[in-house]
Every structure is written in C-alpha cells, then in structure tokens.
HTML snippet that shows the backbone in 3Dmol.js (N, CA, C, O; Angstrom):
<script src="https://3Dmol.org/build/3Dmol-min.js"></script>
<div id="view" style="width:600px;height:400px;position:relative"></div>
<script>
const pdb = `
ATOM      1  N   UNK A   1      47.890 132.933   2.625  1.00  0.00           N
ATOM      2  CA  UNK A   1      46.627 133.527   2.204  1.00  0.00           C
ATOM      3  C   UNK A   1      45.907 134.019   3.450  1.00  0.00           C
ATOM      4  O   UNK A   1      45.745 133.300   4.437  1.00  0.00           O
ATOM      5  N   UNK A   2      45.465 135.323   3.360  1.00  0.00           N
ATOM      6  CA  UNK A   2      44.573 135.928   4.640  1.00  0.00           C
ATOM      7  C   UNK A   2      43.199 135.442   4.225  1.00  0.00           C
ATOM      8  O   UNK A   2      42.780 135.070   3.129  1.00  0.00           O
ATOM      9  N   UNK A   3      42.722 135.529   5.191  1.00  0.00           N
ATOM     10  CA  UNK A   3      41.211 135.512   5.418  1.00  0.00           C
ATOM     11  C   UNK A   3      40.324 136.197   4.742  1.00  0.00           C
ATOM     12  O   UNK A   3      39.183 135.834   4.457  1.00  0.00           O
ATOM     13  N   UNK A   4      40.749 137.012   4.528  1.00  0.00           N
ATOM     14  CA  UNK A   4      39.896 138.363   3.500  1.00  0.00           C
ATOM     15  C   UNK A   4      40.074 137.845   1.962  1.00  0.00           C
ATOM     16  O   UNK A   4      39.153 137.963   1.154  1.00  0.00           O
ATOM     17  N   UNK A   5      41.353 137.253   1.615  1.00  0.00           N
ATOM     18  CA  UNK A   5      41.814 136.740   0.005  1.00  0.00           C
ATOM     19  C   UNK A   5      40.482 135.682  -0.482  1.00  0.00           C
ATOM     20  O   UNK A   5      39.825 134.860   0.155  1.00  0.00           O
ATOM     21  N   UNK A   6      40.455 135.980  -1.425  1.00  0.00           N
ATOM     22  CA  UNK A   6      39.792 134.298  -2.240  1.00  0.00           C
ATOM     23  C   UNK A   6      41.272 133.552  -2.508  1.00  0.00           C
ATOM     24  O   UNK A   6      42.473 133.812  -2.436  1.00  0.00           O
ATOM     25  N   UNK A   7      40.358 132.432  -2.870  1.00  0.00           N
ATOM     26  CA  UNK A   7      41.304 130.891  -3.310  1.00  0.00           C
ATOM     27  C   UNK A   7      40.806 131.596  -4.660  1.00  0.00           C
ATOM     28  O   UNK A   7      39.736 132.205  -4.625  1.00  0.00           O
ATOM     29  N   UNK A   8      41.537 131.536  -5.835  1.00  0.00           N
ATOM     30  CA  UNK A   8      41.254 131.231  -7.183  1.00  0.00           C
ATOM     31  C   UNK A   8      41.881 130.012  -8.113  1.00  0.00           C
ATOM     32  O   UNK A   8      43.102 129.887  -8.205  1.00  0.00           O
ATOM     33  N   UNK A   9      41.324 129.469  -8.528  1.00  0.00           N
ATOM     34  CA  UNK A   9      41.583 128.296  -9.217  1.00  0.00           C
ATOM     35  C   UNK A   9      41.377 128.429 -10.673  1.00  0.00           C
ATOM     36  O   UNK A   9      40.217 128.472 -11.083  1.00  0.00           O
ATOM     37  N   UNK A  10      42.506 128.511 -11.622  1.00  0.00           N
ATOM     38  CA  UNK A  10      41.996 128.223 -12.799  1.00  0.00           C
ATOM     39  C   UNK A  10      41.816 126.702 -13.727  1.00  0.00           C
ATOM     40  O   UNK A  10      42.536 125.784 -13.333  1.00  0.00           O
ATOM     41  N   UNK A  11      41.177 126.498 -14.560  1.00  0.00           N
ATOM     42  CA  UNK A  11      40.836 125.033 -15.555  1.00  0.00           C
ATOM     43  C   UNK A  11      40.922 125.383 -16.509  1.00  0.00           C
ATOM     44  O   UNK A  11      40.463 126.447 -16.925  1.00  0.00           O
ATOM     45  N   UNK A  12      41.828 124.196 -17.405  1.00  0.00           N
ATOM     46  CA  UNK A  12      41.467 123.546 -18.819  1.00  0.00           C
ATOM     47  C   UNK A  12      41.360 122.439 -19.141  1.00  0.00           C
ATOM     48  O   UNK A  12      41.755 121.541 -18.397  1.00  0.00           O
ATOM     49  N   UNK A  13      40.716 122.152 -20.513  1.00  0.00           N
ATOM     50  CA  UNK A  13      40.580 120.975 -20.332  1.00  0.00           C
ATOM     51  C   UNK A  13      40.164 120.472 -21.701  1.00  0.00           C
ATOM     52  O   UNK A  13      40.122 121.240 -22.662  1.00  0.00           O
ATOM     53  N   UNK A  14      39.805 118.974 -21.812  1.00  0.00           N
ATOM     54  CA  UNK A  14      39.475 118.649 -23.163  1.00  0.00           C
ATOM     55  C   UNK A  14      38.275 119.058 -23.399  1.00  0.00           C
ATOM     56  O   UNK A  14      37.615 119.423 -22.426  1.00  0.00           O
ATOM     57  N   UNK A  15      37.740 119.104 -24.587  1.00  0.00           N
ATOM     58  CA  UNK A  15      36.543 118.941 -25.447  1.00  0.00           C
ATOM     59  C   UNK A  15      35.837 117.872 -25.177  1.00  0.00           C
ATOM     60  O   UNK A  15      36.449 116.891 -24.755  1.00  0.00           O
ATOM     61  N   UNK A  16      34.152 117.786 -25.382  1.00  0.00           N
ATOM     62  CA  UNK A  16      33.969 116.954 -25.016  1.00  0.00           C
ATOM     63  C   UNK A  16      34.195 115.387 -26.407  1.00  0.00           C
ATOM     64  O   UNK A  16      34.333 114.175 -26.239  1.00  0.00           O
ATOM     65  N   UNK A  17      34.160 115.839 -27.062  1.00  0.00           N
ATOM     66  CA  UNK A  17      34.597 114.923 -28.475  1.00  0.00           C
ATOM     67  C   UNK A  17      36.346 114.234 -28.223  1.00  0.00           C
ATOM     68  O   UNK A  17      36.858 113.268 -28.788  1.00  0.00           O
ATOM     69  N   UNK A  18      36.832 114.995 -27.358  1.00  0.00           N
ATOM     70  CA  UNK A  18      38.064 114.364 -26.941  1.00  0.00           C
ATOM     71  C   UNK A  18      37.980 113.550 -25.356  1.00  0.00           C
ATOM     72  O   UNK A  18      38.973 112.943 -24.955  1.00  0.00           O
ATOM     73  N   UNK A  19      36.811 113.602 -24.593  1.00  0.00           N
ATOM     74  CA  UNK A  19      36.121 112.822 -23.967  1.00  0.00           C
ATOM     75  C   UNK A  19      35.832 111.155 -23.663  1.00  0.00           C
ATOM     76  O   UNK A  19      34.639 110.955 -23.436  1.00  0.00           O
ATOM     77  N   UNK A  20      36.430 110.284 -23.628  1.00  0.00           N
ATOM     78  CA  UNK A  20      35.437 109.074 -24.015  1.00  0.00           C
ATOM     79  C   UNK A  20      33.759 108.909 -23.136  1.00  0.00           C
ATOM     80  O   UNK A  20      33.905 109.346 -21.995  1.00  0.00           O
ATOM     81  N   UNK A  21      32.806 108.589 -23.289  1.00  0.00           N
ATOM     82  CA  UNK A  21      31.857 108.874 -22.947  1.00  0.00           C
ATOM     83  C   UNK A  21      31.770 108.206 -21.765  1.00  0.00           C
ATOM     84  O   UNK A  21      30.944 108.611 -20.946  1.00  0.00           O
ATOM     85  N   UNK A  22      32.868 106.689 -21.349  1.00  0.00           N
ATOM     86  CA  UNK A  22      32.443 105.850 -20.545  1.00  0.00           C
ATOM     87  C   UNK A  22      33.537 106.793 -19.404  1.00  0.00           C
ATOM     88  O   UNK A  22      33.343 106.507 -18.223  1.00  0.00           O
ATOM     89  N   UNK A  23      34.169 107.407 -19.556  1.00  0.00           N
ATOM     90  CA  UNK A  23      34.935 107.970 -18.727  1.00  0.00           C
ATOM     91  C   UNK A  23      34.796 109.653 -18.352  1.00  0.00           C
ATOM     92  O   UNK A  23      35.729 110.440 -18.192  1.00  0.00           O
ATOM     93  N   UNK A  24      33.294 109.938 -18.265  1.00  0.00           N
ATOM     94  CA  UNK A  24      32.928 111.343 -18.419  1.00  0.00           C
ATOM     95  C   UNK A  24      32.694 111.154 -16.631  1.00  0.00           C
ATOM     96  O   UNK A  24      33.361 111.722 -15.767  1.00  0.00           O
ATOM     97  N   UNK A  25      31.608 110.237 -16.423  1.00  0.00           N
ATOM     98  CA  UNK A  25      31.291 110.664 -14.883  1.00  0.00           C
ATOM     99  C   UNK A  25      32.531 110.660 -13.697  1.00  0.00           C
ATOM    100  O   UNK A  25      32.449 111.194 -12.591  1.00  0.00           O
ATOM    101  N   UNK A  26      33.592 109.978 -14.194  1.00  0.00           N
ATOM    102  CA  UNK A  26      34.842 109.765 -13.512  1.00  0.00           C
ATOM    103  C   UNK A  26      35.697 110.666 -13.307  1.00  0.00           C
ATOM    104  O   UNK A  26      36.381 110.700 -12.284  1.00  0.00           O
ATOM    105  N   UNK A  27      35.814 111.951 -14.729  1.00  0.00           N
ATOM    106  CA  UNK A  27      36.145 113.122 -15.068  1.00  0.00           C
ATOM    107  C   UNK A  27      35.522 114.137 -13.665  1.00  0.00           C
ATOM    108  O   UNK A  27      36.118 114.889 -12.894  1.00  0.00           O
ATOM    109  N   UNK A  28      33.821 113.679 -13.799  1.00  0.00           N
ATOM    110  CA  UNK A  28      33.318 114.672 -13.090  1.00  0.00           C
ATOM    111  C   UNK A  28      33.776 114.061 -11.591  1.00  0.00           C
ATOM    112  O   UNK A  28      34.077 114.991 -10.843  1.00  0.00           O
ATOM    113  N   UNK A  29      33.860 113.208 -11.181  1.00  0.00           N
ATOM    114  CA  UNK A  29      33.832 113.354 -10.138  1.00  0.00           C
ATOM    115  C   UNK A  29      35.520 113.390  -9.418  1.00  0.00           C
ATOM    116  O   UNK A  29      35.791 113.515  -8.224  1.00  0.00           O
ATOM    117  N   UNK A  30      36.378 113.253 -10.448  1.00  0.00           N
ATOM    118  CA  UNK A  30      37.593 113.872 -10.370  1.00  0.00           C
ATOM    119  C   UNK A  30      37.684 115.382 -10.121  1.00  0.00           C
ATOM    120  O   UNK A  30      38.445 115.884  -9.293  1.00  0.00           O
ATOM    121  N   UNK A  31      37.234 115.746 -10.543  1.00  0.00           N
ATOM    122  CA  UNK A  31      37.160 117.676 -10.600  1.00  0.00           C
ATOM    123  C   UNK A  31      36.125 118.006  -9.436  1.00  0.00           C
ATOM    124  O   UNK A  31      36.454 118.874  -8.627  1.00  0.00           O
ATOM    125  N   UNK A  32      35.261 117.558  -9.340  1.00  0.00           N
ATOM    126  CA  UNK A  32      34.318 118.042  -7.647  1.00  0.00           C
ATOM    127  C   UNK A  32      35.356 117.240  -6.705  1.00  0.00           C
ATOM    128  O   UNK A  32      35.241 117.590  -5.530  1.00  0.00           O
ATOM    129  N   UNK A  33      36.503 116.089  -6.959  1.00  0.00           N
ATOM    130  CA  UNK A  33      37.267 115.829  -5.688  1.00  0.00           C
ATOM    131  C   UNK A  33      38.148 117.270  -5.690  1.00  0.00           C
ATOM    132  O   UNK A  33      38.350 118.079  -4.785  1.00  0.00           O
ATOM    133  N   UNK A  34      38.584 117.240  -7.099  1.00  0.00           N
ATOM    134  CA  UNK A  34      39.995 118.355  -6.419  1.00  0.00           C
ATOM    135  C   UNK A  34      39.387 119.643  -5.960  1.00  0.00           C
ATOM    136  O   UNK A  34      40.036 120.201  -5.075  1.00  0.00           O
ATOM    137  N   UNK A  35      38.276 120.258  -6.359  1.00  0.00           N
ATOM    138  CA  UNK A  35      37.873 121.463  -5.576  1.00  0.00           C
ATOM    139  C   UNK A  35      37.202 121.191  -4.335  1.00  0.00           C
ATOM    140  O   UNK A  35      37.134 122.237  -3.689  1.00  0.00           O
ATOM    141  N   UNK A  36      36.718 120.294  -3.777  1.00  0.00           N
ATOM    142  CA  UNK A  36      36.866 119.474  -2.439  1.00  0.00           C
ATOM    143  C   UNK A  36      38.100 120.463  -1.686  1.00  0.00           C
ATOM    144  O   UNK A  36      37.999 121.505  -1.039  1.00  0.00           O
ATOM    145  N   UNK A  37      39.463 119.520  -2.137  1.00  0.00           N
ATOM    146  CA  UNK A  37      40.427 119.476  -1.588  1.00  0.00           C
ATOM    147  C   UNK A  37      40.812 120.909  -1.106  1.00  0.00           C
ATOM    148  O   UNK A  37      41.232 121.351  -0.036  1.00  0.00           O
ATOM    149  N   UNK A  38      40.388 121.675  -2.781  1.00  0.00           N
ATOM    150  CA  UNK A  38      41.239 122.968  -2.785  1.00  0.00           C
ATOM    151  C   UNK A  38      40.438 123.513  -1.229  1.00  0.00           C
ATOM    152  O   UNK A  38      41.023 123.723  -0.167  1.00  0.00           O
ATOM    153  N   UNK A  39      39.025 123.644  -1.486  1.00  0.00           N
ATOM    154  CA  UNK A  39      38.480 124.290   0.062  1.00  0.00           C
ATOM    155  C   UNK A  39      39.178 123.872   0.990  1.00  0.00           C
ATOM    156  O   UNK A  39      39.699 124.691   1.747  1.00  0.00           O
ATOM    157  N   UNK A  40      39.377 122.440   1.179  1.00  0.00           N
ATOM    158  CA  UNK A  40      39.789 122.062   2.825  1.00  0.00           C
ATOM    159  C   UNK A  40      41.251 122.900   2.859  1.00  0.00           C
ATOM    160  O   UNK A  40      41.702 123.314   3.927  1.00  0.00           O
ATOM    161  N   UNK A  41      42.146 123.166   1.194  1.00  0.00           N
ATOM    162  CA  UNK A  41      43.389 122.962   2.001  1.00  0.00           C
ATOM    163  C   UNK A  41      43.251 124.998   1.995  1.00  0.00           C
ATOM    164  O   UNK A  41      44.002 125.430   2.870  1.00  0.00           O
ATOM    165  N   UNK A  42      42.505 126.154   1.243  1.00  0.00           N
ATOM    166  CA  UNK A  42      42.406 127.268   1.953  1.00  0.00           C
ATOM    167  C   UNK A  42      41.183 127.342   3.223  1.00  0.00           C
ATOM    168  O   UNK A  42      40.706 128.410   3.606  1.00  0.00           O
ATOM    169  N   UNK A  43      40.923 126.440   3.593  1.00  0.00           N
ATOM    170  CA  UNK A  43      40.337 126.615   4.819  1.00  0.00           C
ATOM    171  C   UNK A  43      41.283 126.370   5.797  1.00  0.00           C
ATOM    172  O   UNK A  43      41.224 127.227   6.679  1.00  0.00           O
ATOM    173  N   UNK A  44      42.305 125.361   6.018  1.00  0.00           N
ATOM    174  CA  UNK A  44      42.909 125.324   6.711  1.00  0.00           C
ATOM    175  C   UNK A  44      44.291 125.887   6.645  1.00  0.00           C
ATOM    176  O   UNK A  44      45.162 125.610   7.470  1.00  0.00           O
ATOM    177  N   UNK A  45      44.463 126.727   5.578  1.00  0.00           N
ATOM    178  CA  UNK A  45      45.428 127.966   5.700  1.00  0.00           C
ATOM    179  C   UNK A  45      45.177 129.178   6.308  1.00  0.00           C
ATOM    180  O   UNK A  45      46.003 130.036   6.617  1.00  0.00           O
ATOM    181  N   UNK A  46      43.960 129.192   6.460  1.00  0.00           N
ATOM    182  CA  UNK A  46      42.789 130.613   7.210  1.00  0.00           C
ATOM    183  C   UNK A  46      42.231 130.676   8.198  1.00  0.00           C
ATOM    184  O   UNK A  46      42.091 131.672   8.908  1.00  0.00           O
ATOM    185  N   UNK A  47      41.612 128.994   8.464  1.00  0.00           N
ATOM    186  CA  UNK A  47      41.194 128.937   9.647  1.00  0.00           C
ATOM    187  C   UNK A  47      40.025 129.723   9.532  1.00  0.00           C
ATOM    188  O   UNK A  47      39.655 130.228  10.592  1.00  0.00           O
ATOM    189  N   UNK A  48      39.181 130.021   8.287  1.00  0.00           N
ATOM    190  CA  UNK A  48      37.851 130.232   8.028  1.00  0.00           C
ATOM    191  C   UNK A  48      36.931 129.474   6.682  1.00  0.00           C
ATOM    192  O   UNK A  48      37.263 128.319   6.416  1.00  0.00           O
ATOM    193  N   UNK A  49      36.059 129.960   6.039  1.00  0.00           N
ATOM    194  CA  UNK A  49      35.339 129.077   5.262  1.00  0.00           C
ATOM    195  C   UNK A  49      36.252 130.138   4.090  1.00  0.00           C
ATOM    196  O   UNK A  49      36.587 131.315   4.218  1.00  0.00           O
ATOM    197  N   UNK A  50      36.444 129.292   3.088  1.00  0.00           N
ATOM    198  CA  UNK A  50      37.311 129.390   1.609  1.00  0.00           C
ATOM    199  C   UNK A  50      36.021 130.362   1.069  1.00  0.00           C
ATOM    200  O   UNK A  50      34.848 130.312   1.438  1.00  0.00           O
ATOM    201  N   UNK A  51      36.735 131.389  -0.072  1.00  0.00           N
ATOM    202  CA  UNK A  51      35.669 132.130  -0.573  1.00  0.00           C
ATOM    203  C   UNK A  51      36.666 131.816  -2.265  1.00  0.00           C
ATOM    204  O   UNK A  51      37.681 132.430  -2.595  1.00  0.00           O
ATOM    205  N   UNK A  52      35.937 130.652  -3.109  1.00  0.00           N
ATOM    206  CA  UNK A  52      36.726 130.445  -4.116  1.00  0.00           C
ATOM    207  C   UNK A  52      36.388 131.079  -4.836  1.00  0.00           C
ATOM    208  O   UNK A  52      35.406 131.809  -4.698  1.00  0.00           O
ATOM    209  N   UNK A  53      37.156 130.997  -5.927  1.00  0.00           N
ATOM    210  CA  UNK A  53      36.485 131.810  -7.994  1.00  0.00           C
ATOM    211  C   UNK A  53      37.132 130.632  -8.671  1.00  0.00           C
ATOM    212  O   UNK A  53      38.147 129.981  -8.422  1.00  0.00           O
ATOM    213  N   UNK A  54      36.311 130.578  -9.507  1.00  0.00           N
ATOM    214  CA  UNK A  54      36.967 129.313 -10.829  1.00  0.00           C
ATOM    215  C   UNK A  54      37.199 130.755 -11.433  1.00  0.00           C
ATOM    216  O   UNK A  54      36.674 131.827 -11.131  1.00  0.00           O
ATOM    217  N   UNK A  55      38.137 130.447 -12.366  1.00  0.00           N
ATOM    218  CA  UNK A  55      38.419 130.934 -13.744  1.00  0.00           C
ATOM    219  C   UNK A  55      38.050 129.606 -15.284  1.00  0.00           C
ATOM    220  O   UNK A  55      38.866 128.688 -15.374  1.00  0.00           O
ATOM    221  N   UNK A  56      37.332 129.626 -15.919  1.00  0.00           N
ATOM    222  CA  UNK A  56      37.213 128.881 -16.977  1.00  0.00           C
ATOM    223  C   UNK A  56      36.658 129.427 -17.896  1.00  0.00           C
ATOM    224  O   UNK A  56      35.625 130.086 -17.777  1.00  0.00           O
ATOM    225  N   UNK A  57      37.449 129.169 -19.255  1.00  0.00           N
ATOM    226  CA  UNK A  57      36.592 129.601 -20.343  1.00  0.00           C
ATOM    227  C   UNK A  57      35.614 128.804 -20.927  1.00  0.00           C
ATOM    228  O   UNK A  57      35.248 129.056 -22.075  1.00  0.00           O
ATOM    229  N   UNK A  58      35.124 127.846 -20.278  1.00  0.00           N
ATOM    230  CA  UNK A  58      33.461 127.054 -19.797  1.00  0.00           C
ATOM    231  C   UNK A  58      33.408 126.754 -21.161  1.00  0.00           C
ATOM    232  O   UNK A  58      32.334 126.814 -21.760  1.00  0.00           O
ATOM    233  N   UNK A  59      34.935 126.292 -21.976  1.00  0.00           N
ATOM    234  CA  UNK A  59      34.019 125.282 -23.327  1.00  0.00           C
ATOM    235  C   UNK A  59      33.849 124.034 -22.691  1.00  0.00           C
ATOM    236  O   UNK A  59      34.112 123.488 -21.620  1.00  0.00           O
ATOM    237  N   UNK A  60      33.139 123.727 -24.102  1.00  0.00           N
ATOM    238  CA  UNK A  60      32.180 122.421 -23.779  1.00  0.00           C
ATOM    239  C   UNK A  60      33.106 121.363 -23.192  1.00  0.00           C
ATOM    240  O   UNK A  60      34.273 121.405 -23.584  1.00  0.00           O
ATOM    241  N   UNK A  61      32.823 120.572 -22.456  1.00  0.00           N
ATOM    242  CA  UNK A  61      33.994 119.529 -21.890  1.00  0.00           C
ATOM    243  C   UNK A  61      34.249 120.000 -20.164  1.00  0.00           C
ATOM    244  O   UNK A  61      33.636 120.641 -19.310  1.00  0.00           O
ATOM    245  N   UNK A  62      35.599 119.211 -20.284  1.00  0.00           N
ATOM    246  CA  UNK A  62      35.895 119.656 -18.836  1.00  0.00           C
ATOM    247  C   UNK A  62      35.879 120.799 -18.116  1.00  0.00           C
ATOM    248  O   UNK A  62      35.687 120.764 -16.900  1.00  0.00           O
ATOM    249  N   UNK A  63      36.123 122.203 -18.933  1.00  0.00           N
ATOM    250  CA  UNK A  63      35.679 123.625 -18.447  1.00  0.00           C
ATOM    251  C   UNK A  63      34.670 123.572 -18.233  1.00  0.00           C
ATOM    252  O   UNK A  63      34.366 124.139 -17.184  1.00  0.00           O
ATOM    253  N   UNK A  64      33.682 123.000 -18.899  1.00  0.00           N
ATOM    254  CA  UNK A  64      32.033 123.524 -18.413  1.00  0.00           C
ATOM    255  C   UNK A  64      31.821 122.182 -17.270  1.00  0.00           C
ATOM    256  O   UNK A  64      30.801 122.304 -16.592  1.00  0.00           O
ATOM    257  N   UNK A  65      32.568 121.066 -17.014  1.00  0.00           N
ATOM    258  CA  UNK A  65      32.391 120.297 -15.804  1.00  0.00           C
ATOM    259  C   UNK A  65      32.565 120.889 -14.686  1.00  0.00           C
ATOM    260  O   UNK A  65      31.887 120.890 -13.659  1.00  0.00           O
ATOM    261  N   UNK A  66      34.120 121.704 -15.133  1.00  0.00           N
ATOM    262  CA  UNK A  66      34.653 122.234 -14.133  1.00  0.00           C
ATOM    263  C   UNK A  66      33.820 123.289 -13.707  1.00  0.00           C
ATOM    264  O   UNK A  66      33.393 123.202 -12.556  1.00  0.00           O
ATOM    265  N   UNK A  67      33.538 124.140 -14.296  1.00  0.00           N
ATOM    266  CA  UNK A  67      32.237 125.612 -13.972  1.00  0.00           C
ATOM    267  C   UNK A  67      31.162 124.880 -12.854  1.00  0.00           C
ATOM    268  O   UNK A  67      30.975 125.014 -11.644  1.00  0.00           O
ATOM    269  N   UNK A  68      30.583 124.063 -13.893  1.00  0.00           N
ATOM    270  CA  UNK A  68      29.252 123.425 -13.277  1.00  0.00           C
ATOM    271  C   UNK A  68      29.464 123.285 -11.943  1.00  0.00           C
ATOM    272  O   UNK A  68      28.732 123.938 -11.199  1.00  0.00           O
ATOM    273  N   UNK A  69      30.472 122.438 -11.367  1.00  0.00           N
ATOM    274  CA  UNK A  69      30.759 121.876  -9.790  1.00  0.00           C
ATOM    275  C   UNK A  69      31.301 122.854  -9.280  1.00  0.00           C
ATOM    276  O   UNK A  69      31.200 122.886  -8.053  1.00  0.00           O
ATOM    277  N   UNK A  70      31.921 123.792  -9.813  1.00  0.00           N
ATOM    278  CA  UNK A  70      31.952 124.935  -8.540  1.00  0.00           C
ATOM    279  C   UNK A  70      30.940 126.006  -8.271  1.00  0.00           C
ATOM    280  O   UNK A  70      30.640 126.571  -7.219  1.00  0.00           O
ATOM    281  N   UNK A  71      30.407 126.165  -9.726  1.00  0.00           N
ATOM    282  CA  UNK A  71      29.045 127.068  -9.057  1.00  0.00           C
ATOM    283  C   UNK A  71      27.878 126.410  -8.146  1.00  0.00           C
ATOM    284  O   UNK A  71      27.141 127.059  -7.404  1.00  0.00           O
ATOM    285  N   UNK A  72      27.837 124.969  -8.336  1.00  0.00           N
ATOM    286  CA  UNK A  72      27.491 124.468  -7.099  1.00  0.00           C
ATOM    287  C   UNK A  72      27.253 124.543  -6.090  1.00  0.00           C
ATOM    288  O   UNK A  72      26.278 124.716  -5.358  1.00  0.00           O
ATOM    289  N   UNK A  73      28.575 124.350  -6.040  1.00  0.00           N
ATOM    290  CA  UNK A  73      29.399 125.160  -4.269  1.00  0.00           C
ATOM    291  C   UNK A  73      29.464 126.273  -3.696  1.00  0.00           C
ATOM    292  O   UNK A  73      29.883 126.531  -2.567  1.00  0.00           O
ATOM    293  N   UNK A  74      28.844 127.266  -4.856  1.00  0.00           N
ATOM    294  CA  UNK A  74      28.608 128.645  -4.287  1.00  0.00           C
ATOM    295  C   UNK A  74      29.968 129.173  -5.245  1.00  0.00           C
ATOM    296  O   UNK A  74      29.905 130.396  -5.121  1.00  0.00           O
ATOM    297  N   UNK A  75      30.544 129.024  -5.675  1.00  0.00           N
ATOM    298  CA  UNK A  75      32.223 129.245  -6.185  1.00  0.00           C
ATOM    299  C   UNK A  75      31.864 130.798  -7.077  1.00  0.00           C
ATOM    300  O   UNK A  75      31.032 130.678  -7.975  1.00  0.00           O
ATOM    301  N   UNK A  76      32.345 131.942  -6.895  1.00  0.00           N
ATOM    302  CA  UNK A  76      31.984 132.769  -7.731  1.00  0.00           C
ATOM    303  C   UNK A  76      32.947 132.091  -9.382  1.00  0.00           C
ATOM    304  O   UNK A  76      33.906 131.331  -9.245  1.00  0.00           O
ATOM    305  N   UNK A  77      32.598 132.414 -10.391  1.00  0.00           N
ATOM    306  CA  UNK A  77      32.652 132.028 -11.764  1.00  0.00           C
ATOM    307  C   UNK A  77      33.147 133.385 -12.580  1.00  0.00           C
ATOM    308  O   UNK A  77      32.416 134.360 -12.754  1.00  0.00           O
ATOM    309  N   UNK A  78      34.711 133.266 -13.117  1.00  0.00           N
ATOM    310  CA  UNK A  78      35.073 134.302 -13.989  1.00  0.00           C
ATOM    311  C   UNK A  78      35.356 133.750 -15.585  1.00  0.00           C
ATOM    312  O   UNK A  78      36.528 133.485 -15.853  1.00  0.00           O
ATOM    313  N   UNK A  79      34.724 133.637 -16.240  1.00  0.00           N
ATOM    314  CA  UNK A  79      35.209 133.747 -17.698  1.00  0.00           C
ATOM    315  C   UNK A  79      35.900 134.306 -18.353  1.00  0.00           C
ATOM    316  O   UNK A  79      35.125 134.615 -19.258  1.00  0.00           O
ATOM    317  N   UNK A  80      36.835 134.710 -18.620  1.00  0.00           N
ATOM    318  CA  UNK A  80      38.109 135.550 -19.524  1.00  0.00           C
ATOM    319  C   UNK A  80      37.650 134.956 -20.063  1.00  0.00           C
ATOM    320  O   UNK A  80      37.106 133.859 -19.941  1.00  0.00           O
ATOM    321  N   UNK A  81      38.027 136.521 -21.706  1.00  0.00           N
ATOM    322  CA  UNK A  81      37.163 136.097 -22.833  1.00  0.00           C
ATOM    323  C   UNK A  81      38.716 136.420 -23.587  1.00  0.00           C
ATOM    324  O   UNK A  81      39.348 137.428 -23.272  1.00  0.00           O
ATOM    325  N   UNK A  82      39.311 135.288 -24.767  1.00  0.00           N
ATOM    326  CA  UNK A  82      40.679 135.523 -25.692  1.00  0.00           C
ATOM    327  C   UNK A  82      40.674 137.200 -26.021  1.00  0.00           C
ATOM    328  O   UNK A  82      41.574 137.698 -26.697  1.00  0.00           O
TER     329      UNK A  82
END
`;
const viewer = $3Dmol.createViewer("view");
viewer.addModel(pdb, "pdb");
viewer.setStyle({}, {cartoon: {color: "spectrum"}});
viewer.zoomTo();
viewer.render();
</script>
C-alpha cells in the first residue's frame, strides 16, 4: 500500500436482538481494538498516518458499532446501499 492509498475496511455483523446485552460493551471494545490495529498495521506499511474508510451498511448492531468507532477516529464512512 502507498502512501497516497486509503486502508479500507469493510463490517458485518449481528443485529442488535442477536446481541446479548451483557456482552455489547465487549463487542465494542473488540471492534475499536481491531481498527486500532488496522491503523498501526497501514501505518507501518507507509511509514505515514493511515487515511481509513469503513464500509458498513450501519444496521443496527455491530455495523452501527462498527461506524460509530471509526468515525471517531476521523475514518471517512461509506454506506453501500443493496
């Protein structure tokens, strides 16, 4: 990956009704680890700061966990629509 490329990352994921409730914040903080990771590991393929994109279709549940923590981070956000 050059320097000029984004990282893109796509997610899916459960619903939140397929969720258990006691295991939601664990979810989240599973998914802000792995996009963690993903930066460190295109930063250190580049040897500059990662310029990511989620891809998610941000239903309710882990897509919209997943959205949430990367727009965070600054992460640009693409939705494909079916």
């Amino acid at each position: 990956m050059s320097a000029g490329r984004p990282l893109i990352v796509a997610v899916t994921g459960h619903r939140l009704n397929q969720l258990p409730e006691p295991e939601r914040p664990r979810i989240q903080r599973e998914i802000a680890n792995a996009l963690d990771a993903a930066e460190r590991a295109a930063r250190n393929a580049t040897g500059a700061p990662a310029r990511c994109v989620l891809h998610s279709a941000i239903a309710e549940g882990a897509d919209r966990y997943a959205a949430d923590a990367a727009l965070a981070r600054g992460w640009r956000l693409v939705t494909p629509l079916p």
